[in-house]
VOVEXMI-540044 format. One record per atom (N, C-alpha, C): residue in three letters; y, x, z. Coordinates in steps of 0.1 Angstrom, whole numbers, plus 5000, padded with zeros to 4 digits. Layout:
REM VOVEXMI-540044
ALAYXZ
...
//
This chain:
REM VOVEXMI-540044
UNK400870471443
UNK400670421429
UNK399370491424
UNK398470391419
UNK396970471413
UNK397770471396
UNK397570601396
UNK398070681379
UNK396470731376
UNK396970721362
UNK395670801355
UNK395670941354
UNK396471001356
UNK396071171361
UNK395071211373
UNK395971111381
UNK395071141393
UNK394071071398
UNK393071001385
UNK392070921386
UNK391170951377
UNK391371021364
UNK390270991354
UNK390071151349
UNK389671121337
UNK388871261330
UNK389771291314
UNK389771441314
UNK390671441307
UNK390471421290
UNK388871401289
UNK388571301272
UNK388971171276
UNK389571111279
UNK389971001280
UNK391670991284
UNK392471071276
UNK393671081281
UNK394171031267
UNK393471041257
UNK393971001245
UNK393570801243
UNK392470771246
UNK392670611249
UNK394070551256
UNK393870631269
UNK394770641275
UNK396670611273
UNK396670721265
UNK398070761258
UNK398670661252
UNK397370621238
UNK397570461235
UNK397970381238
UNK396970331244
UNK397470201253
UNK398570191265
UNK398570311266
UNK399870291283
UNK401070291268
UNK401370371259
UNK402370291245
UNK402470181243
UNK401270101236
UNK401269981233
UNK401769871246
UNK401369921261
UNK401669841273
UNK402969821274
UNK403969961275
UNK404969961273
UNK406169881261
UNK405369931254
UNK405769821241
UNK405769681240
UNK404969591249
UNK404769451250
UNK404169461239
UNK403169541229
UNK401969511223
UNK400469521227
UNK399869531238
UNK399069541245
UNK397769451235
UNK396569521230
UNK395569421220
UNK395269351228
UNK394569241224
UNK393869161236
UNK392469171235
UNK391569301226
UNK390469311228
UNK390169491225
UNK389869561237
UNK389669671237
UNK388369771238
UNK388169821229
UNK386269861227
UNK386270001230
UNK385870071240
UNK385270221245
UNK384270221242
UNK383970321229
UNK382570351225
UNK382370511233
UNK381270521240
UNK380670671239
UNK379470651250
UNK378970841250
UNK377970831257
UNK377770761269
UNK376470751278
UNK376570711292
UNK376970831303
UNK377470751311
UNK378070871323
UNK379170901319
UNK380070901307
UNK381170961303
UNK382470901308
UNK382770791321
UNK383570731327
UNK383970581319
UNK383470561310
UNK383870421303
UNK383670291312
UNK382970251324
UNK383270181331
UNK384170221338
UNK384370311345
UNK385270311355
UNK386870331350
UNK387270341338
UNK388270381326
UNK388570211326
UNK387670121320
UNK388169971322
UNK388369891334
UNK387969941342
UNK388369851357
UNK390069941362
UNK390370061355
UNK391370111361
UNK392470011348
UNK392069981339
UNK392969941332
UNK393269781337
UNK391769761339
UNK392269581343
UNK392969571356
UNK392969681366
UNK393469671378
UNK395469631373
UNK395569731360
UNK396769801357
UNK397569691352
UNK396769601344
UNK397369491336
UNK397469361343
UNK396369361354
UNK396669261365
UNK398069261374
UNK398569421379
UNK399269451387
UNK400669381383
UNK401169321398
UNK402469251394
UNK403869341394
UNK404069451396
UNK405169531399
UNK405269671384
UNK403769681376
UNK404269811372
UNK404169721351
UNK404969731347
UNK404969771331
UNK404169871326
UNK403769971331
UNK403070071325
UNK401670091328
UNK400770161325
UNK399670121324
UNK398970221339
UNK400170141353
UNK399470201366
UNK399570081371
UNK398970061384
UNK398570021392
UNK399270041407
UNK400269951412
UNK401069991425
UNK400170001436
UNK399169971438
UNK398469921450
UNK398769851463
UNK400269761455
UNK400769741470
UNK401069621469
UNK400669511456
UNK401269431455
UNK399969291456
UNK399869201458
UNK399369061461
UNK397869121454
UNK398369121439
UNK397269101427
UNK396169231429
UNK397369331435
UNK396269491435
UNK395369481450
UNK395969391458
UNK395569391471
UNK393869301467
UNK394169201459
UNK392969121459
UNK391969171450
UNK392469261438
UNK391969341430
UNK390869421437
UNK391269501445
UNK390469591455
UNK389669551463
UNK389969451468
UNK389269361474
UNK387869301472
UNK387769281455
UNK386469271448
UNK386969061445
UNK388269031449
UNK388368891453
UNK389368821440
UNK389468901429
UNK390568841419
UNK390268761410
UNK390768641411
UNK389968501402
UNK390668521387
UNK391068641386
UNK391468631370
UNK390868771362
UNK390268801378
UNK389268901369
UNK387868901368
UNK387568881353
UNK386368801352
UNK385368931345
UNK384468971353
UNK383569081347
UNK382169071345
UNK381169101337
UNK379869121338
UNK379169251350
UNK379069231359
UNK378669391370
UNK377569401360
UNK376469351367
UNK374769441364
UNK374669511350
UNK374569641353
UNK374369671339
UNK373069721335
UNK371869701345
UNK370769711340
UNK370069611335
UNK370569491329
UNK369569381323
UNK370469381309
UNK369769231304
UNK370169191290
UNK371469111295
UNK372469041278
UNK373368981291
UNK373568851276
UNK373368751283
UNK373068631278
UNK373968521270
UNK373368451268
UNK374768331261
UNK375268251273
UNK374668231281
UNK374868131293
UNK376468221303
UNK376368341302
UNK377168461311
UNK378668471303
UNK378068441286
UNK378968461281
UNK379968351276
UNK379368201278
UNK379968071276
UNK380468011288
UNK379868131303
UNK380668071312
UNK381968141314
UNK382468231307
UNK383668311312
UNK384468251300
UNK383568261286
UNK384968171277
UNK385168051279
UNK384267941289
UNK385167841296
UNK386067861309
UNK386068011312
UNK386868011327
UNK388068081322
UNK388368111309
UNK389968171303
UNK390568081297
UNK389867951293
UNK390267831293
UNK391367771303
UNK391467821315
UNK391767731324
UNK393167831329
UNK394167761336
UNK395167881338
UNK395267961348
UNK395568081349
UNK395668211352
UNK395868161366
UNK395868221378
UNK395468151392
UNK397168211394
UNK397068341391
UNK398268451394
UNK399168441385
UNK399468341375
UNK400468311364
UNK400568461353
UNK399368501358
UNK400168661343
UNK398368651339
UNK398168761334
UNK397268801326
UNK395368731333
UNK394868741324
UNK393468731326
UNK392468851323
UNK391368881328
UNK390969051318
UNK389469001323
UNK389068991312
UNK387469021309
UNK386769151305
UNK385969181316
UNK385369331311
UNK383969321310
UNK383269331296
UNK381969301297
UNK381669481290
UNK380869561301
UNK380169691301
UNK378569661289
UNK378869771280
UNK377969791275
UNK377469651268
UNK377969601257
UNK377969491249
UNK376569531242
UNK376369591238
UNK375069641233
UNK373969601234
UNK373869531251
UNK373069451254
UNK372769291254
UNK373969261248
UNK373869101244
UNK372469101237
UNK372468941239
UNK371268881230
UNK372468841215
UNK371968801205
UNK372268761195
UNK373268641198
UNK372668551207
UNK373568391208
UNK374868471220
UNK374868571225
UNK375568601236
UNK376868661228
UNK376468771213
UNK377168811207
UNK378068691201
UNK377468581190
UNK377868491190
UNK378768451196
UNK378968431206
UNK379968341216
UNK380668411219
UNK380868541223
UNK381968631226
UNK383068661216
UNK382268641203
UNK382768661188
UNK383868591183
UNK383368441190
UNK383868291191
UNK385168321197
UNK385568361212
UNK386268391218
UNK387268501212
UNK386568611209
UNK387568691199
UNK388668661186
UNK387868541184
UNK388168481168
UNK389068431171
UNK389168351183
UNK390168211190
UNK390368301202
UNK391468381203
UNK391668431221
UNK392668361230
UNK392468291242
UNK393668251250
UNK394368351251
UNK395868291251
UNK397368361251
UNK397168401267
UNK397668541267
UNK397768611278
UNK395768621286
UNK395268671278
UNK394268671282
UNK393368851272
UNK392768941279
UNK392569051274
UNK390969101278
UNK389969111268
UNK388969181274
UNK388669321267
UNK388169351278
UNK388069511279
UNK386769531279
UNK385869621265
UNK384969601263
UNK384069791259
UNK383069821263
UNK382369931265
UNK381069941256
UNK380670051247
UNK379270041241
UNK378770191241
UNK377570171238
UNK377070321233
UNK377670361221
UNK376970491222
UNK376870541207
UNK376270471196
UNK374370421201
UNK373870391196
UNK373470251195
UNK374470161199
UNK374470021206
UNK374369961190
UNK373769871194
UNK373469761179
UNK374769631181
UNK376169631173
UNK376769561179
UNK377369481168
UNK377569361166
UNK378169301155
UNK379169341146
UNK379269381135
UNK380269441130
UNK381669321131
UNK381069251125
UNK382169131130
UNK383169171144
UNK382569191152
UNK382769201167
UNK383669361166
UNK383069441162
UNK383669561161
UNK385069581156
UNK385269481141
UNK386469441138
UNK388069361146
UNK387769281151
UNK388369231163
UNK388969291175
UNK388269421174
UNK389169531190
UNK389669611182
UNK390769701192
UNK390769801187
UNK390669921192
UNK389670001187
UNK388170041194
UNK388470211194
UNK388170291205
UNK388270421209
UNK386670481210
UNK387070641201
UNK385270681201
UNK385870801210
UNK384970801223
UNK385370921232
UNK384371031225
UNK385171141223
UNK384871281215
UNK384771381234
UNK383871391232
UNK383571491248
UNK383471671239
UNK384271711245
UNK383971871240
UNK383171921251
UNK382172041248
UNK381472081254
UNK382572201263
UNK383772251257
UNK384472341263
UNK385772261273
UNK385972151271
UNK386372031281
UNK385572031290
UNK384572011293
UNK383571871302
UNK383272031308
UNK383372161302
UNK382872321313
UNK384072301323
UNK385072311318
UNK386372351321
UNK386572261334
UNK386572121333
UNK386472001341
UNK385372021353
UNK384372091350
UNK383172071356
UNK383372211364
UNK384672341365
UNK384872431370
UNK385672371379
UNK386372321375
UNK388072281383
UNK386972141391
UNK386072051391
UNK385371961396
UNK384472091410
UNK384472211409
UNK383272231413
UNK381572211413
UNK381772181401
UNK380172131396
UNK379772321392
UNK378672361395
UNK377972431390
UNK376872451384
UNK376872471368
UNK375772491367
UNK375272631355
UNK375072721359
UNK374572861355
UNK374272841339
UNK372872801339
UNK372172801323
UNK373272731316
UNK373672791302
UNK373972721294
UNK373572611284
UNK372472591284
UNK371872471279
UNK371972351288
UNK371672411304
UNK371772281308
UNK373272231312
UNK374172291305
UNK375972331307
UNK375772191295
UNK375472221287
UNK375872161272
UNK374671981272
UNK373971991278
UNK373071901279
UNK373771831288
UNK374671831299
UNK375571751311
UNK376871711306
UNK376971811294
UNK378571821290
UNK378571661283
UNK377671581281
UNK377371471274
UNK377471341284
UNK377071391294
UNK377571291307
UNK377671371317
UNK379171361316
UNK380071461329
UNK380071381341
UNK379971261343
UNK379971171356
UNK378171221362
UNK377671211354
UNK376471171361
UNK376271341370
UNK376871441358
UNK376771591367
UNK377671561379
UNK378471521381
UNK379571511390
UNK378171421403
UNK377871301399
UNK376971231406
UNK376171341416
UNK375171441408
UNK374071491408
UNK374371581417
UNK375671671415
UNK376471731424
UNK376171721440
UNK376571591436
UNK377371571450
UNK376071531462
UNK374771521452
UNK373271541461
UNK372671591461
UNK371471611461
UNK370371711459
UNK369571701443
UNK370571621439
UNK369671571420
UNK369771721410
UNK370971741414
UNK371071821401
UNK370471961406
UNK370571981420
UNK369572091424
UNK367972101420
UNK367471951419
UNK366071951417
UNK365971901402
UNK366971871395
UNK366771931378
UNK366872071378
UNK367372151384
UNK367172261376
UNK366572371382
UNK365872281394
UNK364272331398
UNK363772331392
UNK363272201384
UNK362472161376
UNK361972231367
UNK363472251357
UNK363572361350
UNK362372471350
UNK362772551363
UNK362172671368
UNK360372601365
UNK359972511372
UNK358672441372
UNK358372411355
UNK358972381349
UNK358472321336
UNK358272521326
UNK359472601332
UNK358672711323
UNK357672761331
UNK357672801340
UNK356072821349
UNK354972731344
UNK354772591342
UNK353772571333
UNK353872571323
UNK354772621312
UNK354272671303
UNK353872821301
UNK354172871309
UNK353373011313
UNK351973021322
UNK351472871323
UNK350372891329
UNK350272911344
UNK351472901351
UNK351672941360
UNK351472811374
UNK351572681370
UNK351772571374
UNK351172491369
UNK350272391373
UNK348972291367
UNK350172151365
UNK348972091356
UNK349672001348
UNK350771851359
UNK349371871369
UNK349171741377
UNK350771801386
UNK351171891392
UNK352571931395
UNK354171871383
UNK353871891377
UNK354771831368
UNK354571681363
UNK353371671361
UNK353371491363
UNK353671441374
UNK353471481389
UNK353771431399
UNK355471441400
UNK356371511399
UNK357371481395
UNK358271441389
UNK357671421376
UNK358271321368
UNK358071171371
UNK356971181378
UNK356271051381
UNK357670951394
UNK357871071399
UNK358671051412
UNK360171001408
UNK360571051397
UNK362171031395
UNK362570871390
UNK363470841394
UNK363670721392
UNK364470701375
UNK364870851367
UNK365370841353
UNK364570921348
UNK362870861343
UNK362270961336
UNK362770961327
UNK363570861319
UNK364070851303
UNK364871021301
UNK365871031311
UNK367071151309
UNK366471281315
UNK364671311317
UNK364171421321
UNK363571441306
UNK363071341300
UNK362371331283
UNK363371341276
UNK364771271276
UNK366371341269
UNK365871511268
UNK366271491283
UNK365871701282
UNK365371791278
UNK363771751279
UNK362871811271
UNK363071801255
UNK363471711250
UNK363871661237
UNK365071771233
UNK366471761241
UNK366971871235
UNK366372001238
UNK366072021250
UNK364872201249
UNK364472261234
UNK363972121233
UNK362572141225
UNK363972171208
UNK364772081208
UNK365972101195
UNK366172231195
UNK366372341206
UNK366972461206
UNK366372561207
UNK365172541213
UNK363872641214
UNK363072621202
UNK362572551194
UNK361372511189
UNK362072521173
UNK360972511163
UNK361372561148
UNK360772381144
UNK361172361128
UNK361672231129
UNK360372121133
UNK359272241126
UNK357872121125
UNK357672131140
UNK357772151151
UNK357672141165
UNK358772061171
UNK359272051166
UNK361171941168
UNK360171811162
UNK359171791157
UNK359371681148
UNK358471621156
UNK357171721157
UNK356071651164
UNK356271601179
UNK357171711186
UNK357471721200
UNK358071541201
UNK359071551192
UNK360071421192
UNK359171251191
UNK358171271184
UNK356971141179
UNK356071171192
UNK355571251197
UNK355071281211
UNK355771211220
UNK357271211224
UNK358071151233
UNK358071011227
UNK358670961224
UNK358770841217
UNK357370781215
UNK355970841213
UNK354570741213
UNK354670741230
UNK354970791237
UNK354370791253
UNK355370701260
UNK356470691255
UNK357970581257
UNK357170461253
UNK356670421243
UNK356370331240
UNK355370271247
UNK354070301250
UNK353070311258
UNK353270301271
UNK354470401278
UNK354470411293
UNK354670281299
UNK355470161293
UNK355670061300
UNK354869951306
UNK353370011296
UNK351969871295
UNK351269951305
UNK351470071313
UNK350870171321
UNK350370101337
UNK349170081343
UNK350270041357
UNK348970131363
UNK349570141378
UNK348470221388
UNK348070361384
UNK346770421389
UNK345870501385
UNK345970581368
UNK346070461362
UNK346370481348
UNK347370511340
UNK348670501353
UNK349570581345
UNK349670761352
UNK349670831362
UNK349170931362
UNK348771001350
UNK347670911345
UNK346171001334
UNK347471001324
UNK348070921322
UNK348970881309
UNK350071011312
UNK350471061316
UNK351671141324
UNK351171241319
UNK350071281324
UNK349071361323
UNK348571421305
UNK348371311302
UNK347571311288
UNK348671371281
UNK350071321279
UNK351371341274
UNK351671451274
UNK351471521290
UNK352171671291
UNK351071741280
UNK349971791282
UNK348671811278
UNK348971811259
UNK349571731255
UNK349971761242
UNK350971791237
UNK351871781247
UNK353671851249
UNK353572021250
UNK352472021254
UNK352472181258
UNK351472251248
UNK350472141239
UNK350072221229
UNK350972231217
UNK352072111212
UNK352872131202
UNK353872221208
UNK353972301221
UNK355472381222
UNK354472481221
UNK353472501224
UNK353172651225
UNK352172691213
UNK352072631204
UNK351572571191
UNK350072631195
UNK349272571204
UNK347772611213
UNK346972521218
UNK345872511219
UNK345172461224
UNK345572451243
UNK345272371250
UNK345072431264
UNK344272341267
UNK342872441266
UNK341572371277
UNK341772391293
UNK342372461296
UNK342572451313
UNK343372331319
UNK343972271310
UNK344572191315
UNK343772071313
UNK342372051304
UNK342071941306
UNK341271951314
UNK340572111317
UNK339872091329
UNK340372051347
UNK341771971343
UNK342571911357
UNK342071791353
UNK341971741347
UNK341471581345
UNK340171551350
//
């Protein structure tokens, strides 16, 4: 039997608790919203639930793994489980008018249906619309399981209609978890900066990622001691495939090290070069990498640095 003890994280024992009550109860909502950061297990928390509510043997909110529906579940092959995967694009009206016409139709397996659409936040406006539609008017015996950020822009209408969990990650949880996981990581900043996505440390772990963030580390104070030219840390950054959550980093650095007028400028420094980096291509983004550090390092070290433009 797949149980949630021995599957998930323990900020998420309190959604959890809920719902396996209400399951038991035969009050089960039929629209459920996991708000929190990324990395913090919120996808993988809804597919354990829809496995749970599909399953033909258990009332409670596990999963037998032994039965027709769990077998096909696993499988990747269950026609009553209807999900959005890709979570790196927009997600449309067409994605979302074809699943509220496929809950229309009856249940293949005679019990539940479960729609999981990750990270709602990224609807288009007409996509929100229609899901809305569907929440307003829900097929009987039909349940979606639904995920956002913190900072997701999401219908309030929409928000009213679930009933919606804010995962609270404590920085003294996500250590504790990340001891008993074998995750290590020494500095305390970069402890409290992971403690925000404990999956992705777990991820980072288990490769050489989280070794070479906190190389990095080592590299980013060495040039700011002068010790390391600019074009070394642009070339790195250049290389990683999430420069967004290396500029996260610097961003909080900069919250904890820096006094406020350096917090302010550092922060409009990151955010003008975000904005910019995308129209970048070739040769010319380098100089852009480049130009960025070059002013990141005069607002942290409140200085001029002509040696560094003499790398250009």
């Amino acid at each position: 039997m797949n149980t949630f003890s021995s599957t998930f994280y323990p900020w998420l024992k309190t959604p959890f608790d809920a719902l396996n009550q209400q399951q038991q109860s035969g009050k089960f909502p039929h629209a459920v919203l996991v708000c929190g950061p990324a990395y913090s297990g919120k996808q993988a928390f809804l597919k354990y639930l829809a496995q749970a509510l599909l399953c033909q043997h258990s009332a409670a909110l596990h999963s037998c793994e032994q039965c027709h529906s769990c077998l096909t579940f696993e499988a990747g092959a269950h026609p009553d489980f209807l999900a959005i995967q890709d979570q790196d694009r927009t997600i449309g009206v067409d994605e979302i008018r074809m699943i509220s016409e496929k809950i229309l139709t009856t249940s293949h397996f005679g019990g539940a249906r479960i729609v999981v659409i990750p990270d709602i936040g990224r609807m288009t406006i007409a996509a929100s619309n229609a899901l809305l539609k569907s929440l307003e008017e829900p097929p009987g015996n039909t349940c979606f399981l639904l995920s956002m950020s913190d900072k997701a822009n999401v219908l309030p209408t929409i928000l009213s209609r679930c009933l919606r969990f804010e995962l609270r990650l404590k920085t003294s949880e996500t250590t504790a978890w990340f001891m008993q996981e074998g995750i290590f990581i020494e500095d305390a900043l970069q402890r409290q900066f992971f403690s925000r996505m404990p999956r992705l440390a777990q991820q980072w772990s288990q490769s050489k990622q989280l070794s070479l963030f906190q190389s990095f580390n080592e590299s980013f104070d060495g040039w700011l001691e002068g010790n390391i030219n600019t074009e070394q840390i642009a070339d790195f950054l250049l290389a990683q495939d999430d420069l967004n959550l290396y500029l996260n980093w610097l961003l909080f650095l900069a919250y904890h090290r820096q006094d406020v007028s350096q917090k302010e400028l550092i922060h409009q420094q990151v955010y003008d070069f975000l904005s910019d980096y995308g129209r970048v291509l070739g040769q010319n983004m380098q100089l852009s990498v480049n130009n960025f550090l070059i002013k990141l390092k005069q607002s942290w070290k409140g200085e001029k640095c002509a040696s560094d433009r003499a790398h250009l």
